[in-house]
C-alpha positions, 0 to 999 in steps of 0.5 A, spaced: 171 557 898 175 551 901 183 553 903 185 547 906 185 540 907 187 536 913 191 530 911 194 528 918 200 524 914 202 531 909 200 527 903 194 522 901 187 522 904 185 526 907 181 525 913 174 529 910 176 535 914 176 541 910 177 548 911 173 554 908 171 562 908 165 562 906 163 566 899 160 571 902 166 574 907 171 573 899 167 576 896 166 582 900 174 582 901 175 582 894 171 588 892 175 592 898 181 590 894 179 591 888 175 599 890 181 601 896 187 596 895 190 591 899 190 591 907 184 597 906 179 594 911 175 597 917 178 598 922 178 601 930 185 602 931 185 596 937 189 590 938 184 585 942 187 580 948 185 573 946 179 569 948 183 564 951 186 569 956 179 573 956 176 567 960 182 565 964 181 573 967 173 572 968 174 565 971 180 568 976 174 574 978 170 569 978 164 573 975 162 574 966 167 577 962 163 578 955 166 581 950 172 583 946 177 586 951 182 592 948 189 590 949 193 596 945 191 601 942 193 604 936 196 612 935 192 616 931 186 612 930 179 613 932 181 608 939 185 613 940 181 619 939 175 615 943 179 615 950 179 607 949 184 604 955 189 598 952 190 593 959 196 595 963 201 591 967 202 593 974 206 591 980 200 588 982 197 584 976 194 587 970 189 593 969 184 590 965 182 595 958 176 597 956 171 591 953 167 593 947 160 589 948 156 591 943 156 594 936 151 597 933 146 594 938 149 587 937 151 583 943 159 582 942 161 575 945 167 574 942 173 577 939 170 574 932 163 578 933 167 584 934 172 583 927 166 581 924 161 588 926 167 592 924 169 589 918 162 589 915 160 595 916 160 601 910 165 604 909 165 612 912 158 608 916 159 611 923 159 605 928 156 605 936 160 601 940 158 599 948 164 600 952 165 597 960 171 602 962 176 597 964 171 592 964 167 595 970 159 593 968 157 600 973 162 604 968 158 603 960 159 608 955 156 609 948 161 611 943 161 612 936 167 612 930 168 612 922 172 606 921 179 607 917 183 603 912 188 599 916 193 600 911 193 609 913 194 605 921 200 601 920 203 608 917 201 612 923 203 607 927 211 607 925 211 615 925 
């Protein structure tokens, strides 16, 4: 399904650079929509620290930083319940949070693997996740969680 168009002008010809979702990822949004309504995807409870920065900490440490590293945790979610530790600022830097490296056995590169892993996952299917704590590869742990509907997080979240 295409969304966009680039036109670097605004209007006219377009340059042939198209955006698009691809049919399979509609599809499985529309049904949830359909079956659970809006905003009724699976979700952990987490807010992830983007990519970009999650490389510039790996570079300053000078050693991989492989996986989707937890910046926030949501109250009442299953993130909370699992423990799963949000980074911290502190006086001297930032204490890096938890990284979820794997889903169900699947190598989680990137924030995207980690989207992806959770929101394509059965509905009431429990999930295991691998998790360095505090993004320390001699503190792994294997956890399971049933997602929730981000839609029942957003209500605990203004409680």
């Amino acid at each position: 399904m295409n969304t966009m168009i680039y036109a670097p002008n605004g209007v006219g010809a377009n340059i042939g650079i198209g955006f698009a979702i691809p049919v399979d990822t509609v599809s499985r949004y529309v049904n949830q929509i359909i079956k659970y309504g809006p905003n009724a995807r699976p979700s952990l409870g987490v807010s992830i620290l983007p990519d970009q920065i999650r490389k510039q900490y790996a570079h300053n440490l000078r050693r991989p930083l492989e996986g989707a590293i937890i910046a926030e945790v949501v109250p009442g979610s299953p993130a909370d319940a699992l423990k799963l530790a949000p980074c911290e600022r502190q006086r001297a830097g930032v204490l890096l949070g938890d990284m979820i490296t794997a889903v169900n056995g699947n190598d989680i590169k990137k924030n995207e693997d980690l989207l992806c892993a959770v929101e394509e996952s059965d509905a009431d299917q429990a999930i295991k996740i691998t998790v360095q704590r505090n993004c320390d590869p001699a503190r792994v742990e294997e956890l399971e969680f049933i997602p929730v509907q981000r839609k029942s997080l957003t209500s605990r979240a203004q409680e």
